[in-house]
C-alpha positions in Angstrom: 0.0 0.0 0.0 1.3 3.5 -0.7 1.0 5.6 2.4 0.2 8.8 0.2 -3.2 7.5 -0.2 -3.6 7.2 3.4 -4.8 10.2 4.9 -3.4 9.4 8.3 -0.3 10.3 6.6 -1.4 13.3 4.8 -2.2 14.8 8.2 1.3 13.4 9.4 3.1 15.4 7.1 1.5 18.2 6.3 3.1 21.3 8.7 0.2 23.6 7.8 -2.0 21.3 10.7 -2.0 21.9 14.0 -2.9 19.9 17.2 -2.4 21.1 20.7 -0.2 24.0 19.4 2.3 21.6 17.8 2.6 20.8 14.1 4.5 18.0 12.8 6.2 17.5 9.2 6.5 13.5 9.1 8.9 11.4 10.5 10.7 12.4 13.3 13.6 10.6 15.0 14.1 8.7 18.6 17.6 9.4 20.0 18.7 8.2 23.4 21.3 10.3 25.2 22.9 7.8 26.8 23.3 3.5 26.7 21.0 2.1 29.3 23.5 1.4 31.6 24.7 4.9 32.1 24.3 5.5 35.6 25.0 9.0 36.1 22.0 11.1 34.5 21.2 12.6 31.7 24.0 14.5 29.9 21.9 16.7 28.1 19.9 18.1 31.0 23.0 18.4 33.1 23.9 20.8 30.3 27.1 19.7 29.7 29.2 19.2 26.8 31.2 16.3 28.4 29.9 14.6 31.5 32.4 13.3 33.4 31.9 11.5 36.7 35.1 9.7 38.4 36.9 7.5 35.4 33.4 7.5 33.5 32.8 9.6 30.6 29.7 10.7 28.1 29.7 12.9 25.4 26.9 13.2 22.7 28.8 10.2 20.4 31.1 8.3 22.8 30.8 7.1 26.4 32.7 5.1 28.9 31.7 3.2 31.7 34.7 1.8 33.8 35.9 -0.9 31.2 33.2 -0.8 29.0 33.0 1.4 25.8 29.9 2.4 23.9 29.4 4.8 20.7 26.8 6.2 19.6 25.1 5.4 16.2 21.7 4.8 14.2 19.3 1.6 14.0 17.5 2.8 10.6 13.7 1.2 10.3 12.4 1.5 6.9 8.8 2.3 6.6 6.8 0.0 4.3 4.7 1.9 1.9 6.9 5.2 1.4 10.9 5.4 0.6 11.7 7.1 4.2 13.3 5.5 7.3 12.6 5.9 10.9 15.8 5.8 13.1 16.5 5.4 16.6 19.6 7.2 17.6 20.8 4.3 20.1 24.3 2.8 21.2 26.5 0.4 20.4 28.6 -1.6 23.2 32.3 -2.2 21.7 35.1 -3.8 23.0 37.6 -1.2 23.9 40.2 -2.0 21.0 37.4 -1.5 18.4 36.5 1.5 20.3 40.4 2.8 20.4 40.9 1.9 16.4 36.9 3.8 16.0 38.0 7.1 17.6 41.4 7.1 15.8 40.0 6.0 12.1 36.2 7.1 11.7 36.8 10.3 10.5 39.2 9.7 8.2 36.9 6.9 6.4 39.8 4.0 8.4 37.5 2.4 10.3 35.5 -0.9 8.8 32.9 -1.4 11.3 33.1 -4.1 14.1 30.8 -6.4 16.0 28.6 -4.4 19.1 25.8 -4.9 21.2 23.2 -2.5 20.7 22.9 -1.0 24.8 18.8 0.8 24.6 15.8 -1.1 24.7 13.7 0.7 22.3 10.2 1.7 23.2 7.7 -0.1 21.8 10.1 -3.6 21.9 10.8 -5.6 24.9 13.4 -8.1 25.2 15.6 -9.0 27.8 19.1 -9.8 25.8 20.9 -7.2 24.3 20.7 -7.6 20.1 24.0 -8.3 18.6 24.9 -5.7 15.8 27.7 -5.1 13.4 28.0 -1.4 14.1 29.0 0.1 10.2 30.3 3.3 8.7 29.3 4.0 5.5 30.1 7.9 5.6 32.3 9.2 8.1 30.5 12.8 8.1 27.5 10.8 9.7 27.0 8.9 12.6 27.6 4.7 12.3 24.8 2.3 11.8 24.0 -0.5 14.3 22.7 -3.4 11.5 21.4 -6.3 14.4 22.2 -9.7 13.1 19.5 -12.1 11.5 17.5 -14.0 13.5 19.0 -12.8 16.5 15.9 -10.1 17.3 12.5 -8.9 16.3 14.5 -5.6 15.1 17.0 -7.3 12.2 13.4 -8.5 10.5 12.1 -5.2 10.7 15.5 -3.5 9.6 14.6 -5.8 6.9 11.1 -6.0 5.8 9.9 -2.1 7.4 7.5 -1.3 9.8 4.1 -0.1 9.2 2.6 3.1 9.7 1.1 2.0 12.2 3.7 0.4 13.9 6.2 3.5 14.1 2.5 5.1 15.5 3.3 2.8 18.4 6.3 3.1 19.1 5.8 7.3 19.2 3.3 6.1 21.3 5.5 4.4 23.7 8.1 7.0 23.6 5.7 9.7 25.0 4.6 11.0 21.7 1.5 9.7 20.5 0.0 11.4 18.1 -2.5 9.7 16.9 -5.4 11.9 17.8 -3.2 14.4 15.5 -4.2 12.5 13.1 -8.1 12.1 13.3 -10.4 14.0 11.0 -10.4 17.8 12.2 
């Protein structure tokens, strides 16, 4: 089905319609400050640049926790019916040579991806084991993509075969941000 025809998404993305004093213009993006295990807060509400607390670190792409090492990147979710993605902005757990030869190579285009666990549970999924990923750079101007291995998780199907509309709906929904009633007739 193309989602132009449906007028769920008409309302989605048209920016002239307003609901609650907020208009929307399509797909918008989850990001996660932090990996789940970050004990220390929220980085962007502390309002720093680099949160540092004892030997751990977090900055808005990289993070340590004691031994453990984590960078940021983007699980991608095509949407079935249209040619645009929805993304979480989540992170990737990597062993802390991969994370040494990331920080050294990644901008210069050096670095050729390496095995990670992806470290948020997405809203809208639930699973208790974290999804192993190969964590890839296919531009170094962006952020990497976490690309979770087949058959391991719900998440490498959908990476896959899309979500639906109503789907992503969901998990907006779960994140805080449902907007369905946005989308009823006016």
């Amino acid at each position: 089905m193309d989602l132009n025809d449906d007028p769920r998404w008409q309302r989605f993305n048209d920016s002239s319609r307003t609901w609650r004093g907020r208009t929307f213009e399509g797909v918008f993006d989850i990001g996660f400050d932090h990996p789940d295990p970050w004990p220390h807060g929220n980085r962007s509400e502390s309002g720093e640049e680099v949160m540092i607390v004892g030997p751990d670190q977090l900055d808005a792409d990289l993070c340590q926790i004691g031994k453990h090492r984590f960078i940021r990147a983007v699980l991608t979710l095509p949407i079935i019916g249209t040619d645009q993605t929805f993304a979480f902005g989540a992170w990737g757990s990597v062993n802390p040579a991969n994370f040494d030869r990331y920080v050294e190579n990644a901008a210069a285009g050096g670095f050729e991806g390496c095995f990670a666990w992806l470290m948020n549970k997405p809203p809208g999924f639930d699973f208790d084991d974290w999804p192993p990923c190969n964590l890839v750079v296919t531009d170094p101007a962006e952020r990497p993509q976490l690309e979770v291995h087949d058959g391991s998780h719900e998440l490498a199907e959908l990476q896959e075969t899309g979500i639906t509309f109503d789907r992503l709906l969901d998990i907006y929904a779960a994140a805080g941000q449902d907007i369905r009633p946005h989308l009823m007739d006016a």
